[in-house]
C-alpha positions as a Markdown table, in Angstrom:
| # | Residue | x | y | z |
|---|---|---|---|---|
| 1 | Unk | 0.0 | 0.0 | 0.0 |
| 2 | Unk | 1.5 | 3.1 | -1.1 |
| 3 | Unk | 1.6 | 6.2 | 2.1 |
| 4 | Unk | 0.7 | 8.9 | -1.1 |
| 5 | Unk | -2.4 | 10.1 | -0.7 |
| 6 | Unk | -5.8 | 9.9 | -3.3 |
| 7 | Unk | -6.2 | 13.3 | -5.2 |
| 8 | Unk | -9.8 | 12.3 | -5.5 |
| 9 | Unk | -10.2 | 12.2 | -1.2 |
| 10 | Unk | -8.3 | 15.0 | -1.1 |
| 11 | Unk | -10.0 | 18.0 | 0.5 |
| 12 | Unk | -8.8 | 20.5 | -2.2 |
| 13 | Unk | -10.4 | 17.7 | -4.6 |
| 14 | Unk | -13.6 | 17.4 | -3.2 |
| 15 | Unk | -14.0 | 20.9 | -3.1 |
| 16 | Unk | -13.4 | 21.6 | -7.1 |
| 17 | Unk | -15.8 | 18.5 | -7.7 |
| 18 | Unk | -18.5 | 20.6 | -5.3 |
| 19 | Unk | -18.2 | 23.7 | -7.2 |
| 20 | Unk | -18.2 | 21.8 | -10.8 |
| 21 | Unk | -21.8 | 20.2 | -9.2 |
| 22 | Unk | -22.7 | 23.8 | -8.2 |
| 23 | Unk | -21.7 | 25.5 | -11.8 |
| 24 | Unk | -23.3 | 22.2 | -13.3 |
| 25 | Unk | -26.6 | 23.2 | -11.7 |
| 26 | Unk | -26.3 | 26.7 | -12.7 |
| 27 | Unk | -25.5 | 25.9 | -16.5 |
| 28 | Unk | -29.2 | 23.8 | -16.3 |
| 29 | Unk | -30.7 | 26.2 | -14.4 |
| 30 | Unk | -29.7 | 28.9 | -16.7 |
| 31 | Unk | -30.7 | 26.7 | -19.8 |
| 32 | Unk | -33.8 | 26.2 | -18.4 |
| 33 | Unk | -34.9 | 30.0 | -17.2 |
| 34 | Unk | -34.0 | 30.5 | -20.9 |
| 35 | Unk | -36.0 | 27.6 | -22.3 |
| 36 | Unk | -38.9 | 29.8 | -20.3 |
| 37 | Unk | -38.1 | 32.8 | -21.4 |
| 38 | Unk | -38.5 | 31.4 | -24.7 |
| 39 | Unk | -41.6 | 29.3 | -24.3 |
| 40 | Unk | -43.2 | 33.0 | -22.8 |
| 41 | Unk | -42.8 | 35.1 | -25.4 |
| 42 | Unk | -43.9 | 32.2 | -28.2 |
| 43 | Unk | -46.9 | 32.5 | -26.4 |
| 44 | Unk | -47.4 | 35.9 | -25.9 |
| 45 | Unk | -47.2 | 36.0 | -29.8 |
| 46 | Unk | -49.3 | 33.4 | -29.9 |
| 47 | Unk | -52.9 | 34.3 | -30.4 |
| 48 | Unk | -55.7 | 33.3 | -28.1 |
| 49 | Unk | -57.7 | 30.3 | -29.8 |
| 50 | Unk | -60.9 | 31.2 | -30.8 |
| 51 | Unk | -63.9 | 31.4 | -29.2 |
| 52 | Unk | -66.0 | 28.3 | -28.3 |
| 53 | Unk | -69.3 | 27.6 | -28.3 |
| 54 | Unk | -70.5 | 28.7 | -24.6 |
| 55 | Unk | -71.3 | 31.8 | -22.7 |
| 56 | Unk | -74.0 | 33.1 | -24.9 |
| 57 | Unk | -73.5 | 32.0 | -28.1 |
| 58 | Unk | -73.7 | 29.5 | -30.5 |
| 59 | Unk | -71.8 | 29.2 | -34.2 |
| 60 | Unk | -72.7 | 27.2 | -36.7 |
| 61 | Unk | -72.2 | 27.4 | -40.8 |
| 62 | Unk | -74.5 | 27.9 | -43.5 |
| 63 | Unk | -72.4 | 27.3 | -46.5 |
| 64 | Unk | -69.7 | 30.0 | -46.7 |
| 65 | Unk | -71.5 | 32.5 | -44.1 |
| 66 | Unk | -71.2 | 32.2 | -40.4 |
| 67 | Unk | -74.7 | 32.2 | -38.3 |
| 68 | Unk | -74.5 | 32.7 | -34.9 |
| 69 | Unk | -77.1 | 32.7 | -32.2 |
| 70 | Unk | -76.8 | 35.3 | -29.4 |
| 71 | Unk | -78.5 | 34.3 | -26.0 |
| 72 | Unk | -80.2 | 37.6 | -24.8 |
| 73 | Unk | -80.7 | 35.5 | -21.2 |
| 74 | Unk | -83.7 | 34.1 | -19.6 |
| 75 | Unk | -86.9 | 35.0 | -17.8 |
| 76 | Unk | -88.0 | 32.3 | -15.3 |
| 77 | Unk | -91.2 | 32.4 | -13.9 |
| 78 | Unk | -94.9 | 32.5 | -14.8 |
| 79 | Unk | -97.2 | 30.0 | -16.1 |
| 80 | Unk | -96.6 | 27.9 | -19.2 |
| 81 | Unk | -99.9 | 27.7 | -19.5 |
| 82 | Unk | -102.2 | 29.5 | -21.2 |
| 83 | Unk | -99.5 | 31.9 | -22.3 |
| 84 | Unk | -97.7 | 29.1 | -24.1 |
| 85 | Unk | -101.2 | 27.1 | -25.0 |
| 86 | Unk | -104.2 | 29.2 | -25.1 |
| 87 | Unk | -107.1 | 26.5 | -26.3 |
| 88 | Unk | -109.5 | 26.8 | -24.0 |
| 89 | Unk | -110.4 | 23.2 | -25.2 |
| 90 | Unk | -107.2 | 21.7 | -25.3 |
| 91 | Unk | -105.8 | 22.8 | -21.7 |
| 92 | Unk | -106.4 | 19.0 | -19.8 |
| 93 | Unk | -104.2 | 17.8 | -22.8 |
| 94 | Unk | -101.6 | 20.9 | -22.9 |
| 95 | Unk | -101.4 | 20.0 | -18.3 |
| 96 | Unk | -100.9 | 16.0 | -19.2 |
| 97 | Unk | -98.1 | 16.5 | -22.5 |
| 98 | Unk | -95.8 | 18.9 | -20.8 |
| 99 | Unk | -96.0 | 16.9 | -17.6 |
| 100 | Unk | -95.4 | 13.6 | -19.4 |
| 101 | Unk | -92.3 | 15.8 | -21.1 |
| 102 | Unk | -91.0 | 16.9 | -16.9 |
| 103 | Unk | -92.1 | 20.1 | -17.9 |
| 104 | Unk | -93.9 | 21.8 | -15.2 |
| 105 | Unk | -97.1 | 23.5 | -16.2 |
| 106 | Unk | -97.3 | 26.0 | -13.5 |
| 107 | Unk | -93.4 | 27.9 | -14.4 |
| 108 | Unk | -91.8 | 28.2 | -17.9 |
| 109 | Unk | -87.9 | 29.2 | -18.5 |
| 110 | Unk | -88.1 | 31.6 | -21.6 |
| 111 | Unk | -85.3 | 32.1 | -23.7 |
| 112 | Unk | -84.6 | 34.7 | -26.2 |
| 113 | Unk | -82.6 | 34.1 | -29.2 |
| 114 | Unk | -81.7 | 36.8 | -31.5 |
| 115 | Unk | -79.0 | 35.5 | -34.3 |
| 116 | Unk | -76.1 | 37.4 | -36.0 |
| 117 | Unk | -75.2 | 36.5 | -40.1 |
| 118 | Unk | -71.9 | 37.3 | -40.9 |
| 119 | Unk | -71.4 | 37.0 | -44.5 |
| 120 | Unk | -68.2 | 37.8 | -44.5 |
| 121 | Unk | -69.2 | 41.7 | -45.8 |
| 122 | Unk | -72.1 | 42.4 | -43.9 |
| 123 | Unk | -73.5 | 41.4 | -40.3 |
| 124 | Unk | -76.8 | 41.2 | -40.0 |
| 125 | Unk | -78.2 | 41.1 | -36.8 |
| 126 | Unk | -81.8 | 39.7 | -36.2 |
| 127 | Unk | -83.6 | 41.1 | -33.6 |
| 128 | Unk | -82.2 | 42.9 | -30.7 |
| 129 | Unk | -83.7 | 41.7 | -27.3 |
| 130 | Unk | -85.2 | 43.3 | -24.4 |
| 131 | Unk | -82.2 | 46.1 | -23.8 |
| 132 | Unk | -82.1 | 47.5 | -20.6 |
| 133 | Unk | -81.0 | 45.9 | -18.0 |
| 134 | Unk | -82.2 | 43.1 | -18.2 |
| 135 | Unk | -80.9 | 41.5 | -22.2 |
| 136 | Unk | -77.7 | 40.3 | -22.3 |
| 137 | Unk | -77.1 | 40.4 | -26.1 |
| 138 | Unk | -74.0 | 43.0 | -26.7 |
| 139 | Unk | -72.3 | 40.7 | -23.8 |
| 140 | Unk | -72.9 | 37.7 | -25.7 |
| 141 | Unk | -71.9 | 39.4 | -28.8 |
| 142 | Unk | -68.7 | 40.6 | -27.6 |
| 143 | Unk | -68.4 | 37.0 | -26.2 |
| 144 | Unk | -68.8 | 35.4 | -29.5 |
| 145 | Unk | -66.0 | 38.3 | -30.7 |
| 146 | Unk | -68.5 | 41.3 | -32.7 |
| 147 | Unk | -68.9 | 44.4 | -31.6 |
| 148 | Unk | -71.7 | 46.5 | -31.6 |
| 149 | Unk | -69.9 | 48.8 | -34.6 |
| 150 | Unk | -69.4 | 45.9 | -36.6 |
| 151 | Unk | -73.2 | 45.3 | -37.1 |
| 152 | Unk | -74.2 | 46.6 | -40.7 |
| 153 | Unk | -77.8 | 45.9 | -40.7 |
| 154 | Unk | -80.4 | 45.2 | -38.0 |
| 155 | Unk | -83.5 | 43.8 | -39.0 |
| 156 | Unk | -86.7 | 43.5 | -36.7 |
| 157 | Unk | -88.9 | 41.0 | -36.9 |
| 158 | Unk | -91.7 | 42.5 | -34.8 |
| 159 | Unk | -92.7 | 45.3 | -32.9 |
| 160 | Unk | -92.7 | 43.2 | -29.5 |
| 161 | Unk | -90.2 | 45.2 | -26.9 |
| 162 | Unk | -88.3 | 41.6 | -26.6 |
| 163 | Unk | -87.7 | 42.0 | -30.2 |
| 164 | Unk | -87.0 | 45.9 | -30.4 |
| 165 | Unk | -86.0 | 47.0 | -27.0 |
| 166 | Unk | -82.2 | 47.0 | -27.9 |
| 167 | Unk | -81.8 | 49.0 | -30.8 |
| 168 | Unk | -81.4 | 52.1 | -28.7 |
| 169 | Unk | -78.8 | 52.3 | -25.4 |
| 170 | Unk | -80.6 | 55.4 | -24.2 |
| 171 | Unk | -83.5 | 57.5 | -26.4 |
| 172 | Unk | -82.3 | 58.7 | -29.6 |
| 173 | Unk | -79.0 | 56.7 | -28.8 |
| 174 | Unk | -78.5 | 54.0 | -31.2 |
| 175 | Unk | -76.9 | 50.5 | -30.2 |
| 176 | Unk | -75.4 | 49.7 | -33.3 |
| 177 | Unk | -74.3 | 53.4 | -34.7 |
| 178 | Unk | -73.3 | 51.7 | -38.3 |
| 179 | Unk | -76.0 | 49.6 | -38.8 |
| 180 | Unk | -79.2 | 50.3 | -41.4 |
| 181 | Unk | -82.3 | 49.7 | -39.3 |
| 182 | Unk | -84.5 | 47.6 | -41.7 |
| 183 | Unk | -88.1 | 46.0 | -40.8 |
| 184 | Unk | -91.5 | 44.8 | -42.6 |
| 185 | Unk | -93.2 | 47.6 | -43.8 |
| 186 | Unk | -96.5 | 46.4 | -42.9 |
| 187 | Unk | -95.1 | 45.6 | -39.2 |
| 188 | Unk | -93.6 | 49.0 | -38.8 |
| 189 | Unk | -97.1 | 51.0 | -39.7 |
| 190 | Unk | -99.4 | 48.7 | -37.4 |
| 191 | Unk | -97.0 | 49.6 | -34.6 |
| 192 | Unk | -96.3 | 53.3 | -35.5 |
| 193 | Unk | -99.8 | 53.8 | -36.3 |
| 194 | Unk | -101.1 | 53.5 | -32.1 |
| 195 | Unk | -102.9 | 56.0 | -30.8 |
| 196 | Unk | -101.1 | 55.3 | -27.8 |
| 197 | Unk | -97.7 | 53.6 | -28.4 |
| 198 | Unk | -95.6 | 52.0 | -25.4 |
| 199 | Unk | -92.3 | 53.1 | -24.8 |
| 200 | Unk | -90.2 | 50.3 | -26.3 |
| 201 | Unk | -92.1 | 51.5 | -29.5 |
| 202 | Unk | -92.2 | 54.9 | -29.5 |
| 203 | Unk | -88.2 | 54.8 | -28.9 |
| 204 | Unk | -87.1 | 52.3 | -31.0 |
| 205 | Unk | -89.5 | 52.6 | -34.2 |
| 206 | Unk | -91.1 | 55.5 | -34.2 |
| 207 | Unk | -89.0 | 58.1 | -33.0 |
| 208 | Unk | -86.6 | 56.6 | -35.6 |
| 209 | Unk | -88.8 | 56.3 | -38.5 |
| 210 | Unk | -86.7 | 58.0 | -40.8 |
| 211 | Unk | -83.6 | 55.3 | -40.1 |
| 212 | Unk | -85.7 | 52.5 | -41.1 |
| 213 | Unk | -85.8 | 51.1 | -44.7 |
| 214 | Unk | -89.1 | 49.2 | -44.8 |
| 215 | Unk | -89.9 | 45.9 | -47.0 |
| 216 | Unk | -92.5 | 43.3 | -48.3 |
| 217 | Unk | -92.4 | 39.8 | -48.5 |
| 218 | Unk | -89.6 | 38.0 | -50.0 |
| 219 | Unk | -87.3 | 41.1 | -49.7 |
| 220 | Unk | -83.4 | 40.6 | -50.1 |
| 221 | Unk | -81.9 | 42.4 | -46.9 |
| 222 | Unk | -78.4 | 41.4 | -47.9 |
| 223 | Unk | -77.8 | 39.1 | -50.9 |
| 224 | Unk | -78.5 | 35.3 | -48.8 |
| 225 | Unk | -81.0 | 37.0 | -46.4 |
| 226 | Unk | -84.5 | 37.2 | -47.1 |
| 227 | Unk | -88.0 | 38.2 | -45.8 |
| 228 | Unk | -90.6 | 35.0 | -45.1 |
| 229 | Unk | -94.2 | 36.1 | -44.2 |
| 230 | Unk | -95.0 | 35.2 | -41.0 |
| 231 | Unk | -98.1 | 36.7 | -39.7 |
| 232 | Unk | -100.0 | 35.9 | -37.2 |
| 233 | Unk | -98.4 | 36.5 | -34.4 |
| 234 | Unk | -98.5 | 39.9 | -35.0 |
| 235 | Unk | -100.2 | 41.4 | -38.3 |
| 236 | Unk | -96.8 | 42.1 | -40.2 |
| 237 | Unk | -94.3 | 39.8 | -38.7 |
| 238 | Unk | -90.9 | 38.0 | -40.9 |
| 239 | Unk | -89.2 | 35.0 | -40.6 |
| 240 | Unk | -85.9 | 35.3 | -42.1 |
| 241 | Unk | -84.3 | 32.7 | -44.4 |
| 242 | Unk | -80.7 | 32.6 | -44.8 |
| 243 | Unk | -79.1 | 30.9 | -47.6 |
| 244 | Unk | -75.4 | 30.1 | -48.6 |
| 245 | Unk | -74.4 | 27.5 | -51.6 |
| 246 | Unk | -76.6 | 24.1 | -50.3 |
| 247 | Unk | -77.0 | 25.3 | -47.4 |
| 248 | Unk | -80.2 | 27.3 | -45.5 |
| 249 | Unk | -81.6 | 28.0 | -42.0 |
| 250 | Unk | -84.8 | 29.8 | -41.2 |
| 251 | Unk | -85.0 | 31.9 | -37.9 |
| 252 | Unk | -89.1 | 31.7 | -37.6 |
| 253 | Unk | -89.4 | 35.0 | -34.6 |
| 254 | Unk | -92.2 | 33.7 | -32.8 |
| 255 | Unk | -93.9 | 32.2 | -35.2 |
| 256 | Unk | -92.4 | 28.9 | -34.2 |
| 257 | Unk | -94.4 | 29.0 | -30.8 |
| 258 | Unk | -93.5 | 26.6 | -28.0 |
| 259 | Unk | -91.2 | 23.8 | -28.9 |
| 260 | Unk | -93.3 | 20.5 | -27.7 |
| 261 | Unk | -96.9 | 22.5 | -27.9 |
| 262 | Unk | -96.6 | 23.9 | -31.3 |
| 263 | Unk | -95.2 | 20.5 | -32.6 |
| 264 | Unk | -97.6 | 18.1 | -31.0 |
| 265 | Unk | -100.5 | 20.1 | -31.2 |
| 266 | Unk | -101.0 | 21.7 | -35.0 |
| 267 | Unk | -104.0 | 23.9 | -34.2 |
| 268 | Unk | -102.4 | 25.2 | -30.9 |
| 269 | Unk | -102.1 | 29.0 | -30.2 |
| 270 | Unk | -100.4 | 31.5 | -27.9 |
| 271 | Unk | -102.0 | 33.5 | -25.9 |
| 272 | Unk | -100.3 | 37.0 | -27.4 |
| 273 | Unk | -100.8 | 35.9 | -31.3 |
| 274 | Unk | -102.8 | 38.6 | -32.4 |
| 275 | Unk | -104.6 | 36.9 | -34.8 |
| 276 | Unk | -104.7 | 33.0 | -34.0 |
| 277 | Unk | -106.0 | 31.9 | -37.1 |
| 278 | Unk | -103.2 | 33.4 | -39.1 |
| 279 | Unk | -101.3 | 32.4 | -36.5 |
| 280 | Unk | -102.2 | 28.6 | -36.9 |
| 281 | Unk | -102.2 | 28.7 | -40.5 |
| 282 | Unk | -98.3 | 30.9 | -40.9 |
| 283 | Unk | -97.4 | 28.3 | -38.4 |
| 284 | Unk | -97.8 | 25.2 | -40.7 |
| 285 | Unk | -96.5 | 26.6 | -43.8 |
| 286 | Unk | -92.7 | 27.2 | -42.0 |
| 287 | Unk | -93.2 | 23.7 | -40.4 |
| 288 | Unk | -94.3 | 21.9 | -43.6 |
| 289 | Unk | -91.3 | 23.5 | -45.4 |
| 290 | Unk | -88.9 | 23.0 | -42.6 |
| 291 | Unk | -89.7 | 19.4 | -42.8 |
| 292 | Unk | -89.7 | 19.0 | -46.8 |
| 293 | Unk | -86.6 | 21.0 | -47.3 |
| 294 | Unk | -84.9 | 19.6 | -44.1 |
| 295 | Unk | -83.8 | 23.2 | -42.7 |
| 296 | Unk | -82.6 | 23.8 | -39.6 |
| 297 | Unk | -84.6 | 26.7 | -37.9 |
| 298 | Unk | -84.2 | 28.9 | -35.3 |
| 299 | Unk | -86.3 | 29.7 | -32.8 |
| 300 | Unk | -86.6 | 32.7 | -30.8 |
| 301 | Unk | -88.2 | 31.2 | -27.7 |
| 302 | Unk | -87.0 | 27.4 | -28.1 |
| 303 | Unk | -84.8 | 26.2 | -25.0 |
| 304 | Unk | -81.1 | 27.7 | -25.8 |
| 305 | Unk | -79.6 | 27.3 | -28.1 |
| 306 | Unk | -83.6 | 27.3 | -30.1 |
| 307 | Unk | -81.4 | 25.5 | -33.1 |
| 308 | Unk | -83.5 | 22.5 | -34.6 |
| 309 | Unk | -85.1 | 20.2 | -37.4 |
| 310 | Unk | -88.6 | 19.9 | -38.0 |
| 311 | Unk | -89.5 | 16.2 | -38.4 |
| 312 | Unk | -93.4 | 15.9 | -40.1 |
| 313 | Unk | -94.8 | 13.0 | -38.1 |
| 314 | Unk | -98.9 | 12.0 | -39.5 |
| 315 | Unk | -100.5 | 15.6 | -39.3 |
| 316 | Unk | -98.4 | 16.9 | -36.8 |
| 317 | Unk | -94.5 | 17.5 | -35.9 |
| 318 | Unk | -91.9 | 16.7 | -34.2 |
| 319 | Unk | -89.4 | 19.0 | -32.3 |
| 320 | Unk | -85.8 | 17.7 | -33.1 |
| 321 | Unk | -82.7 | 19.6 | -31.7 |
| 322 | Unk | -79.4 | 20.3 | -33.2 |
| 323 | Unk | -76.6 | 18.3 | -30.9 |
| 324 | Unk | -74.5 | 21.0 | -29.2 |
| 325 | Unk | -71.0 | 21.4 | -31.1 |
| 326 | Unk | -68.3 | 22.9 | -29.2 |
C-alpha cells in the first residue's frame, strides 16, 4: 500500500468537484430559465384560440357564411300555461303532455334568441332583445367576438319590446351606430300607427322612423338573407331565411311558438298571437317546409340554443334539436 495520498479524497479535490456540481446546476438552471423565457414570449405571440361555443352564443355554418345565435338571457317564472297554450279546449291535454315531457305546467324558463349573419361583408343582426338591463345580447356578442360597430344591418322581426328594446342604449342613442335599421313595412305601420304607443315602441320605431328602410315579403336584406311572411303573431311579422351554396336555415321569430306545444299540437295557439287563425295557418306553412326541405330553424323562444329540425310525423310535428357542437 502506497503512504501517497488519493487526489480524489483530497480536500482540495472534493472541493473543485463541489463547485463543478454547483456550476453544473447553474449551466441547467440557466438553460432552463432561458428555455422559459422562450416558451413565454412564443406564447405571448401566440394568439388566443378562438372562441368556443358557450357563454351566450352558439356558431354554426351555413355554406360559406357564419350564423351565430346570441343568447339575450332568460326570464324564469310565470305560467306555461295558457301563455304558451291558449285553447280553451285543449288545456287537460296541454297539463298531461308537458307533464309527461317533466315540464312543469305552473313555471316556464323563456329564452330569447336573436341571431347574427356574418357573410363575410355584412353582419346582419336579427332582432335585438329586451335592452335594458335586463338582455344580455351586446355581452354575448362581444363573447362570440363582434362588436356593436361591426353590425351593418339590423332587421326587426316584430314590434314586441323583446324583439326591439335593444336598438337604442338610451332614447335617440342608437346600439349599433353603423348599422341600417331595416323591418316589414306592414309591421312597422301597425305599430307606429297606435294612438297610444308604449315606450319600447315609441323609442325604437317611431322616433326613428326616418332610419328605417321598410320591406315586403320576400325582400333581399343582404344578398342570402331574405324576408318570409310570418303573420299571425302579430299582423306584419318576418321569418328570415338565410341561404349560402346548399346550405339554408330559417329563424321563424315567434312564429315557431313553443317547442313541444306547437309540434304536438297543429291547431295550438299562444295566448299573445294577435290573430290566431293566421297564427295557426303561418305556423304550418314554416313547419311543412322546414320538414320537406330539411332546414334547420331557429327559434326565438326554443330552449337555448332554439337550433332544430322539424320532423313531419302523421299531421303533426316533431321538435328535433341540433346536438350542441363545441
Amino acid at each position: 500500500m502506497s503512504g501517497k495520498s488519493d487526489d480524489r479524497t483530497s480536500p482540495a479535490s472534493l472541493h473543485r468537484r463541489d463547485a463543478l456540481k454547483l456550476l453544473g446546476v447553474a449551466g441547467v438552471s440557466a438553460a432552463l430559465g432561458g428555455s422559459t423565457l422562450l416558451s413565454a414570449r412564443a406564447q405571448a405571440q401566440t394568439p388566443p384560440p378562438a372562441p368556443l361555443n358557450a357563454a351566450g352564443f352558439y356558431k354554426f355554418k351555413v355554406g360559406d357564411y357564419t350564423v351565430t345565435v346570441l343568447s339575450d338571457g332568460q326570464a324564469v317564472g310565470g305560467n306555461a300555461l295558457p301563455n304558451w297554450g291558449a285553447n280553451p279546449e285543449l288545456q287537460d291535454q296541454f297539463q298531461a303532455t308537458l307533464r309527461e315531457n317533466f315540464l312543469n305546467p305552473e313555471r316556464f324558463v323563456n329564452n330569447f334568441n336573436p341571431m347574427l349573419v356574418d357573410t363575410g361583408t355584412e353582419r346582419v343582426l336579427i332582432d335585438t332583445g329586451r335592452g335594458g338591463d335586463a338582455g344580455r345580447l351586446v355581452a354575448s356578442l362581444a363573447a362570440a367576438g363582434y362588436q356593436p360597430e361591426q353590425v351593418t344591418v339590423v332587421f326587426l322581426t316584430h314590434g314586441h319590446g323583446d324583439h326591439i328594446g335593444g336598438v337604442t342604449s338610451a332614447p335617440g342613442t342608437l346600439r349599433y351606430p353603423n348599422a341600417r335599421l331595416v323591418m316589414g313595412e306592414a309591421e312597422f305601420n301597425f305599430w307606429a300607427g297606435q294612438a297610444q304607443p308604449n315606450a319600447a315602441v315609441q323609442n325604437n320605431l317611431i322616433a326613428l322612423r326616418d332610419r328605417f328602410t321598410l320591406v315586403g315579403e320576400g325582400a333581399t336584406i343582404v344578398p342570402g338573407v331574405t324576408t318570409v311572411p310570418a303573420y299571425g303573431h302579430t299582423p306584419g311579422q318576418m321569418a328570415v331565411l338565410v341561404s349560402s351554396g346548399n346550405d339554408q336555415v330559417m329563424h321563424l321569430a315567434d312564429a315557431g311558438g313553443h317547442y313541444l306545444l306547437s309540434f304536438q299540437y297543429p291547431q295550438q295557439y299562444l295566448g299573445f298571437d294577435a290573430d290566431k287563425p293566421a297564427a295557426v295557418a303561418t305556423r304550418a306553412r314554416l313547419f311543412d317546409r322546414a320538414a320537406s326541405e330539411r332546414l334547420k330553424v331557429v327559434g326565438y323562444h326554443y330552449p337555448w340554443p332554439g337550433v332544430a329540425y322539424v320532423r313531419k310525423v302523421g299531421n303533426a310535428y316533431q321538435y328535433v334539436p341540433v346536438f350542441y357542437e363545441f
